[in-house]
C-alpha positions in Angstrom: 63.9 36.7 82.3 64.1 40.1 81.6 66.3 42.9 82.2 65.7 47.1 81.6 68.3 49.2 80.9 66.6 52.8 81.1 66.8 56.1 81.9 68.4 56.6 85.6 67.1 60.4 87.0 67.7 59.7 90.4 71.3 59.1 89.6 72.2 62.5 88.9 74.8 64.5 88.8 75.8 61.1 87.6 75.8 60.2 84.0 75.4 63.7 82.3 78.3 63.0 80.1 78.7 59.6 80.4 76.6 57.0 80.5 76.2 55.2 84.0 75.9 51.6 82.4 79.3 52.2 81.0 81.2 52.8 84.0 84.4 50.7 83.7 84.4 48.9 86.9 87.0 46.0 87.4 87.9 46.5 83.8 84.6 45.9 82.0 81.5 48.3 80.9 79.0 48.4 84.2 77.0 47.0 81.3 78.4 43.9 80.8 78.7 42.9 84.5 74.4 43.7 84.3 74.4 40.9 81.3 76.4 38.4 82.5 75.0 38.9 86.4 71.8 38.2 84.5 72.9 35.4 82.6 74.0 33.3 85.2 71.1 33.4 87.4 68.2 32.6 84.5 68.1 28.7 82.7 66.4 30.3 80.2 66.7 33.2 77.6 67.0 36.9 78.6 65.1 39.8 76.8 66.5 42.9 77.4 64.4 46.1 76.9 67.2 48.7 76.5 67.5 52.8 75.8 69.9 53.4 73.2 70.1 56.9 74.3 71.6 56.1 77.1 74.0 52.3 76.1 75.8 51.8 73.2 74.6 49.3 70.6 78.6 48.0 70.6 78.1 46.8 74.1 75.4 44.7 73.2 77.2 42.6 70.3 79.2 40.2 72.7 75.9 38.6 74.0 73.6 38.8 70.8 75.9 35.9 69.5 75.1 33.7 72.7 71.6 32.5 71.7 70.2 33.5 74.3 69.8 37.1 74.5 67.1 39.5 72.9 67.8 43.2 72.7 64.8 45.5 71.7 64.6 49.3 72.2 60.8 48.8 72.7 58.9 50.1 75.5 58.7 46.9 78.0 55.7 45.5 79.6 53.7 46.4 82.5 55.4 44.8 85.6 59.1 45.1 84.1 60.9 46.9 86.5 62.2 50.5 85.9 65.8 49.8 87.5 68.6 46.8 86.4 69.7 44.6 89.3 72.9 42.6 89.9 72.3 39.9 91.7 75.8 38.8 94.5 77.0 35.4 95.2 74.4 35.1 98.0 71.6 35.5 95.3 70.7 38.8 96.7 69.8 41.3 94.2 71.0 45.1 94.5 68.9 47.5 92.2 70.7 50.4 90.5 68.8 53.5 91.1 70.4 55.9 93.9 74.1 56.6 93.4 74.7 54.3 96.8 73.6 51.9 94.8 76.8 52.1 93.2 79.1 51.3 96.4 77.0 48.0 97.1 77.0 47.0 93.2 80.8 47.8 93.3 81.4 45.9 96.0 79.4 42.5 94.6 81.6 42.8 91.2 84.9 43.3 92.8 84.4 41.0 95.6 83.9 38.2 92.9 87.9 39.0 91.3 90.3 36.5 92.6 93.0 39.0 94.3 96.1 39.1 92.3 99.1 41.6 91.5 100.0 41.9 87.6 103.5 41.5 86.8 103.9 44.9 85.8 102.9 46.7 89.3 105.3 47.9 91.1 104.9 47.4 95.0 107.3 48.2 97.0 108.9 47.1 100.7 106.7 47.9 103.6 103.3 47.8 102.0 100.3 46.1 103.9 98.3 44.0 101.8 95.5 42.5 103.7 91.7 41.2 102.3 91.0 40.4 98.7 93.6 42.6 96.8 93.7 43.3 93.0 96.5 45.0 91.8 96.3 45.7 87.7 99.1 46.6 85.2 101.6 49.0 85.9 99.9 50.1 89.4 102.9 51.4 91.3 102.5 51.4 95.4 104.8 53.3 97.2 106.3 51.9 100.9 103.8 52.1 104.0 100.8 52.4 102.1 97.9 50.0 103.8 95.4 48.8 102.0 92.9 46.6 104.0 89.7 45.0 102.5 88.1 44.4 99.0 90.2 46.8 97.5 90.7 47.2 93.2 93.7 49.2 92.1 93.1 49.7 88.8 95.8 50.1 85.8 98.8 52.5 86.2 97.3 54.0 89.4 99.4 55.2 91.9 99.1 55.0 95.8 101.7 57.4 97.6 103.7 56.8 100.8 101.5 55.7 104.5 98.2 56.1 102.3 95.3 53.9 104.0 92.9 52.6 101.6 90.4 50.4 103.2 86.8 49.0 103.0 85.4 48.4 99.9 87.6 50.8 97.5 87.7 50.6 93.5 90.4 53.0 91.6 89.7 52.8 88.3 93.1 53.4 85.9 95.6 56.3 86.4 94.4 57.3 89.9 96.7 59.2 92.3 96.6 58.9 96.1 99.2 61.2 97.7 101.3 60.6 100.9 99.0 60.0 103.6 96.0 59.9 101.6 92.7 57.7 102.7 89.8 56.3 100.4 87.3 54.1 102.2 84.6 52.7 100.4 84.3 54.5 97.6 83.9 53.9 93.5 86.7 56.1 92.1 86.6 56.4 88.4 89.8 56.5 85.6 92.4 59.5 86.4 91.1 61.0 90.1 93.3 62.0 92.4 93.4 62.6 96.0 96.2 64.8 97.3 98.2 64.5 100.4 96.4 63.7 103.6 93.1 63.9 101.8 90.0 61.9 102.8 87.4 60.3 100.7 84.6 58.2 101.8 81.8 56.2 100.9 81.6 58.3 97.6 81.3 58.3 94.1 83.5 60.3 92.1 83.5 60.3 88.0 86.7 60.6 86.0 88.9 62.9 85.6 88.1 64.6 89.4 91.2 66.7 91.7 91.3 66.7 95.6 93.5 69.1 96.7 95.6 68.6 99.8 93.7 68.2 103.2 90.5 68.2 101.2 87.6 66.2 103.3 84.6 64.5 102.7 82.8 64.1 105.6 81.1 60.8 105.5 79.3 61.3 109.0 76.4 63.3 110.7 77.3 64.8 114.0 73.7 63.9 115.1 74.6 60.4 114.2 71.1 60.2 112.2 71.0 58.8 108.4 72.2 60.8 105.4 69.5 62.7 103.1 70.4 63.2 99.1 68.3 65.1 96.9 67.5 63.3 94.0 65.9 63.7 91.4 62.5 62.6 92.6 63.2 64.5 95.9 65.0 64.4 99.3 65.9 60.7 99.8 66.7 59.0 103.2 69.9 56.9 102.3 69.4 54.7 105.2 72.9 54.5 105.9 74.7 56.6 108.6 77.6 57.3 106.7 77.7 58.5 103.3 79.5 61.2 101.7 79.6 63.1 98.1 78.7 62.7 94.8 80.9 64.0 91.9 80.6 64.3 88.2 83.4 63.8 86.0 86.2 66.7 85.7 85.1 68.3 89.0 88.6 69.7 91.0 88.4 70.9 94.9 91.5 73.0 96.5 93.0 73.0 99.1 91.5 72.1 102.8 87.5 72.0 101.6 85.1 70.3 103.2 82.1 68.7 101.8 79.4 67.8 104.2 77.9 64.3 104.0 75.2 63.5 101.1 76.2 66.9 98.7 75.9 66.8 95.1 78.7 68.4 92.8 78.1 68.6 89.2 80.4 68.1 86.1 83.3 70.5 85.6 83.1 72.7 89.0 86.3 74.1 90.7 86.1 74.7 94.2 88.4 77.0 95.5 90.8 76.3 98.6 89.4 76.5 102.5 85.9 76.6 101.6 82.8 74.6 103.4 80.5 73.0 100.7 77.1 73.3 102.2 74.6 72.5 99.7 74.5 71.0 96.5 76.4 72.3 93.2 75.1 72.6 89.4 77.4 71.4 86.8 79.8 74.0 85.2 80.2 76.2 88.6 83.1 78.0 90.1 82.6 78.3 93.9 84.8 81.1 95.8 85.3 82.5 98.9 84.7 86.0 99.8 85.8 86.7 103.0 86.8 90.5 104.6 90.9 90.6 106.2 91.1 93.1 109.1 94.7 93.8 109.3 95.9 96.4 112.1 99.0 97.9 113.9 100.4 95.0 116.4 99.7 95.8 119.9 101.8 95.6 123.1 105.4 94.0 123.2 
């Protein structure tokens, strides 16, 4: 069997300054779960054509010592496909190339953890646990939070008062969710947080992202047809009807935006408070609002 572990275009703004394949998702490298996935559903050895521009040689030196794994950084064969796949319990295989890709993959690896509360958590009276729950170290869950469905709390993250999380949901460690906060299927990287009464949906977000209070993704097209993305390669047809944003890491949003279904946000971009995000947004940029105030005399009583 073989397995490629290339380039990903069509994943950006994803990966610019961080590799894709190392993604910590349930606690291991996006890598690893590629490896073992791979592992398990081949009776023989595994050759695994890899870019070391884009994975770490480190992640590699677990599996060289099985026996039954090859690396080489040579060009594969004709007929080797350009994109890794996971495969799920149902022997399905999900390729990784759009960032949706992400939500199904995320859902297959954290659908397979036996649900579970660490010792350390904190979770408090009046919280609604309900579906295949993981709760890591030191997560802390405040009273009337709801979460409902294949959801992964990751280390020390916090989820504030009457916040819903529900769906397939993955917080990866130190993430905030304020009071009355909702996340529904989405991959959530280490350290983002979601203010109060926030909404994010069926998105990927890198680390180290802010969403201001009332901040909304919008996960939904009014004219109920499927969500476009420009990737890479072009405008892309998601085929799903609900889909939201895309967010490279250290990205922050203020107060009350919006961001309309299937928009791309780059790496380290503020967006400032009441503001509509229309279209797609390069790494690095600081979006404002300029808007004219017409203040006159009061009139009548």
């Amino acid at each position: 069997m073989t397995l490629r572990l290339g380039q990903l275009p069509d994943m950006a703004p994803l990966g610019a300054l961080q590799s894709v394949y190392e993604y910590n998702i349930a606690d291991k490298p996006l890598v690893s779960h590629l490896l073992q996935s791979a592992l398990e559903h081949t009776v023989g050895d595994l050759t695994v054509f890899a870019d070391r521009n884009v994975v770490q040689e480190s992640h590699f030196a677990p599996w060289g010592d099985s026996g039954r794994v090859t690396f080489t950084s040579q060009a594969p064969p004709e007929g080797v496909s350009d994109y890794p796949t996971l495969f799920t319990n149902e022997d399905q295989q999900i390729a990784l190339r759009y960032p949706w890709d992400l939500l199904d993959l995320t859902e297959a690896i954290t659908s397979q953890e036996p649900p579970r509360v660490a010792a350390s958590a904190v979770i408090e009276n009046g919280v609604e646990l309900n579906g295949n729950i993981v709760v890591e170290e030191d997560a802390f869950i405040f009273s009337g939070a709801r979460l409902k469905g294949n959801i992964y709390v990751g280390r020390g993250t916090v989820i504030g008062n009457n916040a819903l999380i529900r769906g397939n949901v993955h917080f990866g460690a130190n993430c905030v969710v304020g009071f009355g906060g909702e996340v529904k299927n989405s991959l959530l990287l280490d350290r983002v947080s979601v203010g109060p009464l926030a909404f994010v949906a069926e998105s990927v977000v890198e680390c180290d992202c802010f969403f201001g209070g009332v901040a909304r993704v919008s996960n939904y097209r009014l004219d109920q047809g499927t969500v476009g993305y420009i990737a890479a390669s072009g405008m892309i047809d998601t085929g799903r009807r609900r889909f939201g944003a895309v967010v490279g890491k250290g990205s922050s949003f203020g107060v009350s935006t919006v961001v309309l279904p299937g928009r791309s946000i780059g790496h380290d971009c503020i967006i400032d408070p009441a503001i509509v995000v229309r279209k797609n947004v390069p790494a690095g940029s600081h979006v404002k609002l300029v808007q004219t105030l017409d203040t006159t005399a009061r009139e009548g009583p």
